[in-house]
DSSP file (Angstrom, degrees, kcal/mol; ACC not computed):
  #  RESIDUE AA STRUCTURE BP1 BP2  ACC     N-H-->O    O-->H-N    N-H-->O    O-->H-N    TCO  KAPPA ALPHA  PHI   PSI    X-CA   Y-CA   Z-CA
    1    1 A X              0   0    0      0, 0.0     2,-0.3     0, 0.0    61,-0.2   0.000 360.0 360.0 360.0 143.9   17.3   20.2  -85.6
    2    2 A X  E     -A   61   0A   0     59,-2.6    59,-2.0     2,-0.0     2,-0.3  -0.907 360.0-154.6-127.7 167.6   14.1   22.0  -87.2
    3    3 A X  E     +A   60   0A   0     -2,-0.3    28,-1.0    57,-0.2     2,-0.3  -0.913  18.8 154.3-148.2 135.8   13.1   25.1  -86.9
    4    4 A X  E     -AB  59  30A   0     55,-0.6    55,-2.2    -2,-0.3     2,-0.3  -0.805  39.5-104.3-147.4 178.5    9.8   26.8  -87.2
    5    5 A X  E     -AB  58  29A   0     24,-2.2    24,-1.5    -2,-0.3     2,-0.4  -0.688  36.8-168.8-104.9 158.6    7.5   29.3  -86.5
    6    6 A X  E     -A   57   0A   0     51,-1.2    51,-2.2    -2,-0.3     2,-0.3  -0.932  25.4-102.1-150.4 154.3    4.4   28.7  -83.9
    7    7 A X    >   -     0   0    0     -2,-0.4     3,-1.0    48,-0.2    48,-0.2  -0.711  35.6-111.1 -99.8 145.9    1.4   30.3  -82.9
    8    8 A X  G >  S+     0   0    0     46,-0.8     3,-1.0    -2,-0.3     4,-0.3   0.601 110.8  69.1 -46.7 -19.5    1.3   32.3  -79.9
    9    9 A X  G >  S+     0   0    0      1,-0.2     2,-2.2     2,-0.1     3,-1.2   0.986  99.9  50.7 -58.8 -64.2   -1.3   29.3  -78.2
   10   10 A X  G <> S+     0   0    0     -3,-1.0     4,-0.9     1,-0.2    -1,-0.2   0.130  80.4  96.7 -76.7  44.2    1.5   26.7  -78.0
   11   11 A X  H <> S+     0   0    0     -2,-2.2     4,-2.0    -3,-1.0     5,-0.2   0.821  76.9  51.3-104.4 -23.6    4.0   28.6  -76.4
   12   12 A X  H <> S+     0   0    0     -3,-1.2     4,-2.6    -4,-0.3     3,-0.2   0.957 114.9  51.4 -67.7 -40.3    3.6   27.5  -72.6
   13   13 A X  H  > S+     0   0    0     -4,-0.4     4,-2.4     1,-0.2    -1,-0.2   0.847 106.0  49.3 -58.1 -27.0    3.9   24.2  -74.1
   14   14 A X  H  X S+     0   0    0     -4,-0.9     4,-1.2     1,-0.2    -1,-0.2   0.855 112.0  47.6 -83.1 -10.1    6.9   24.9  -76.0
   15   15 A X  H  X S+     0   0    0     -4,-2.0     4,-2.0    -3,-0.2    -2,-0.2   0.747 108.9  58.5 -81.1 -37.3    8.7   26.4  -72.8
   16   16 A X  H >< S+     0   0    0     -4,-2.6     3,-0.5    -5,-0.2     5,-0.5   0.993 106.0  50.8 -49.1 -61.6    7.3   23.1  -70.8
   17   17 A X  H >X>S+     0   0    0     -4,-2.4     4,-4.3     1,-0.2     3,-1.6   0.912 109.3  45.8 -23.9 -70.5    9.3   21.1  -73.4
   18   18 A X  H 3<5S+     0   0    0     -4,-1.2    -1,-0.2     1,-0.3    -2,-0.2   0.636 117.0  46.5 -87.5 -10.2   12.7   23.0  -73.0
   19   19 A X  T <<5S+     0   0    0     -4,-2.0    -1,-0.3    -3,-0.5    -2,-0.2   0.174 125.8  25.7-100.8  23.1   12.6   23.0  -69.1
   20   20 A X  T <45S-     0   0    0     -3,-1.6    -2,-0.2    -5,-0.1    -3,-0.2   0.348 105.9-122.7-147.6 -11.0   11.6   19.4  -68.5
   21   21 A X  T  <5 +     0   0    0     -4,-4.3     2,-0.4    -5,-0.5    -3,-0.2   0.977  55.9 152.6  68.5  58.9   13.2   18.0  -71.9
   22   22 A X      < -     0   0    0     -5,-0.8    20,-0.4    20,-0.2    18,-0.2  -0.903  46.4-117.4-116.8 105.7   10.2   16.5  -73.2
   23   23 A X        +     0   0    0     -2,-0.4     2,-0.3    18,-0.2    18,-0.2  -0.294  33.6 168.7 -83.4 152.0    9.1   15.8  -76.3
   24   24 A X  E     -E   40   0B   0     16,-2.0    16,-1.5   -10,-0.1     2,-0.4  -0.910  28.6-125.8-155.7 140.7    5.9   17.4  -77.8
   25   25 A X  E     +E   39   0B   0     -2,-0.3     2,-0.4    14,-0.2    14,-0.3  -0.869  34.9 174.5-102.4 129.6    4.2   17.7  -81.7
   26   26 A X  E     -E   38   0B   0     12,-2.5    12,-3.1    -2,-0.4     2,-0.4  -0.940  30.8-135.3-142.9 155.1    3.3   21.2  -83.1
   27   27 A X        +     0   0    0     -2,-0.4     9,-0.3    10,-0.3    10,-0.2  -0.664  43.2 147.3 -97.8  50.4    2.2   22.4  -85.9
   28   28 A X        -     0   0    0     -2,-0.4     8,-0.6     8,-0.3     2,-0.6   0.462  46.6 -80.0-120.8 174.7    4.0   25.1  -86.9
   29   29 A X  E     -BC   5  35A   0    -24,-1.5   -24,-2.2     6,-0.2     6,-0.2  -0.936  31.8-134.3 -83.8  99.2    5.2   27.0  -89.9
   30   30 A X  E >   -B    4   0A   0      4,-3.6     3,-9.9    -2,-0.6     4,-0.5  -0.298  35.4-105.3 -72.2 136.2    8.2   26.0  -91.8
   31   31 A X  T 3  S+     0   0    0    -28,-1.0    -1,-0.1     1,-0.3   -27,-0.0   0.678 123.2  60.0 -15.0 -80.7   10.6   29.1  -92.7
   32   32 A X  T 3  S-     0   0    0      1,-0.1    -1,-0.3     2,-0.0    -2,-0.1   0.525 126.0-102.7 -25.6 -22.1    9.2   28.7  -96.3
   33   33 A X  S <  S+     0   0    0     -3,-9.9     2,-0.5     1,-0.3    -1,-0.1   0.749  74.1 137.1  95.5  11.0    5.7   29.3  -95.1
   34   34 A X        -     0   0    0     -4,-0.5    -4,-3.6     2,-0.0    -1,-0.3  -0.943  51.1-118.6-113.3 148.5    4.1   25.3  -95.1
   35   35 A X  B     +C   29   0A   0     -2,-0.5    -6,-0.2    -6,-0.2    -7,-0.1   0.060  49.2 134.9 -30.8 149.7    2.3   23.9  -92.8
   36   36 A X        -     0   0    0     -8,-0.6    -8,-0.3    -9,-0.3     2,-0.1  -0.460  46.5-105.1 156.6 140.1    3.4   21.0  -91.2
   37   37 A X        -     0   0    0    -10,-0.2     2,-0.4    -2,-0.1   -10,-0.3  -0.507  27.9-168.1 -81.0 161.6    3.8   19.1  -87.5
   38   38 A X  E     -E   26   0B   0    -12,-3.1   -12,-2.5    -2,-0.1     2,-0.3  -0.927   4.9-177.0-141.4 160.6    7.1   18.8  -85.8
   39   39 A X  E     +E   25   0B   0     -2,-0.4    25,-1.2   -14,-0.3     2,-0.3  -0.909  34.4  81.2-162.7 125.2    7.8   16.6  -82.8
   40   40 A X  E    S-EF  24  63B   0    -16,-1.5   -16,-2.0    -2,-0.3     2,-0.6  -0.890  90.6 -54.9 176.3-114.6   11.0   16.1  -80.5
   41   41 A X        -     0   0    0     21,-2.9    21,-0.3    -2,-0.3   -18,-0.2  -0.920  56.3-119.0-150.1 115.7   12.0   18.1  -77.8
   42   42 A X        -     0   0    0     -2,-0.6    19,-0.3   -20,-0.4   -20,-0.2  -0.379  16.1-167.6 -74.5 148.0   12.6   22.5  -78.4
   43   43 A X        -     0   0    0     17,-1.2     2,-0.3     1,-0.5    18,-0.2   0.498  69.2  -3.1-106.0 -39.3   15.9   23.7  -77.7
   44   44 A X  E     -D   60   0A   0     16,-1.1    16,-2.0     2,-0.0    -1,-0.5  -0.956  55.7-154.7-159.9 152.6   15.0   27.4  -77.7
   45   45 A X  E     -D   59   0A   0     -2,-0.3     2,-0.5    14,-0.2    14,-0.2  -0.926   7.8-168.4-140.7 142.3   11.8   29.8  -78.3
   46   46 A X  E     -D   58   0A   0     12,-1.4    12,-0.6    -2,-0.3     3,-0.3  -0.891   7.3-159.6-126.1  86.9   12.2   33.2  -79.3
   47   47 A X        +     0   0    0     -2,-0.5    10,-0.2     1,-0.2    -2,-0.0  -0.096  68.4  59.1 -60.7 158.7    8.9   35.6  -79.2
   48   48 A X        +     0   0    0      1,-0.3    -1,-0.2     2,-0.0     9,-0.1   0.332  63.1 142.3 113.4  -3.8    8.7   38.7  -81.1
   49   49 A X        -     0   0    0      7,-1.9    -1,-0.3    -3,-0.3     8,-0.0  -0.302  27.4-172.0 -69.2 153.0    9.1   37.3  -84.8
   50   50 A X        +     0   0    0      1,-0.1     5,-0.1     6,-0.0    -1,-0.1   0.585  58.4 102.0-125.8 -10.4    6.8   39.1  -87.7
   51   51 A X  S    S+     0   0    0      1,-0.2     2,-0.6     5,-0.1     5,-0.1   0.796 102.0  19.0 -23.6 -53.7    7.4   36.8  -90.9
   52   52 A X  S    S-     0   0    0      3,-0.6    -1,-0.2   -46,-0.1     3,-0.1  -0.830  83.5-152.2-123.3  99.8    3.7   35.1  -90.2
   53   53 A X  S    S+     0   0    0     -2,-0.6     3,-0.2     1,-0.2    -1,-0.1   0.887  91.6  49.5 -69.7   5.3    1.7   37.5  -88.0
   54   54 A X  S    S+     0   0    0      1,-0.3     2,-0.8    -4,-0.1   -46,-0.8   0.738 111.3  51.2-101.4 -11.1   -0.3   35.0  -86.4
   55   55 A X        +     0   0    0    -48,-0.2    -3,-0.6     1,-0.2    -1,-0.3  -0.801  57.6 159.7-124.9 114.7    2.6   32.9  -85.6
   56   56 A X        +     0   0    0     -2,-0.8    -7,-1.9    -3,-0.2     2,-0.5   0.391  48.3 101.0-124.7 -20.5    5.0   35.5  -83.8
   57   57 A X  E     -A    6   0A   0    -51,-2.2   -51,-1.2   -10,-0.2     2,-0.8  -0.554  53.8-162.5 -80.8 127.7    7.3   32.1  -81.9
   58   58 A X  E     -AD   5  46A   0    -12,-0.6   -12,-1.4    -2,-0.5   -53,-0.2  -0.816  18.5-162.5-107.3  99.1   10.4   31.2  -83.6
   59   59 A X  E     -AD   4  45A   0    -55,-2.2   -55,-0.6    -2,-0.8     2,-0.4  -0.564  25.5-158.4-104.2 143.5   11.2   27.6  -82.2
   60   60 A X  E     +AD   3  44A   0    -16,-2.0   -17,-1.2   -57,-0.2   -16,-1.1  -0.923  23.4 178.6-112.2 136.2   14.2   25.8  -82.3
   61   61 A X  E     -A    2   0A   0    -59,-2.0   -59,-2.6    -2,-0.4     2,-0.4  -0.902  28.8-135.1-147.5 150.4   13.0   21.4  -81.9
   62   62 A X        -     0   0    0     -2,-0.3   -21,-2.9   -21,-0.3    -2,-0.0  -0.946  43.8-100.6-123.6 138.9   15.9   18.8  -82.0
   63   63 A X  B     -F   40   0B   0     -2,-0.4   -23,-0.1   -23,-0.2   -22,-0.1  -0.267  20.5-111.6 -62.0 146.0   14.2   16.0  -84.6
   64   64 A X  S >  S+     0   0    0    -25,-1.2     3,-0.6     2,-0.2     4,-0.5   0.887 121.6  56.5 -17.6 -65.6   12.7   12.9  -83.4
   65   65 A X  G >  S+     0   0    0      1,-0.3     3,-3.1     2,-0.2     2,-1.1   0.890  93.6  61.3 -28.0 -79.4   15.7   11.3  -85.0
   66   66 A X  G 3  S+     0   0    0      1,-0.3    -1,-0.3     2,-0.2    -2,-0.2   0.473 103.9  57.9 -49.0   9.3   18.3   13.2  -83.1
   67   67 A X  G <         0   0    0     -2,-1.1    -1,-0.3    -3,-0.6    -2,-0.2   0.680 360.0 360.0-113.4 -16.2   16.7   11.4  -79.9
   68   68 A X    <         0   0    0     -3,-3.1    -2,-0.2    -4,-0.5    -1,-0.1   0.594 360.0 360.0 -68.6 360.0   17.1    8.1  -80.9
């Protein structure tokens, strides 16, 4: 499981994801503040976060790996 922060654009996609159980790549923020894409399939997203203000989505993604 990863978890990261996302900007407010990809958030209808990450809610597509966690009601149809799909996996989808975004580019998010790692806690720590790097860049980086994530891909598998979000477990949970949680608006309202202020660590990064442009990216205010706090996503929960189960790993490529965990799908194999």
């Amino acid at each position: 499981m990863s978890q990261f922060f996302a900007h407010e654009r990809d958030e209808q996609r990450c809610r597509h994801s966690l009601a149809f159980q799909r996996p989808i790549t975004v580019t998010g923020l790692t806690l720590d503040g790097k860049e980086r894409p994530f891909t598998g399939v979000v477990q949970s997203v949680e608006r309202g976060h202020t660590t990064y203000a442009h990216c205010p989505l706090l996503v929960t993604m189960s790993d490529t790996a965990d799908m194999a």
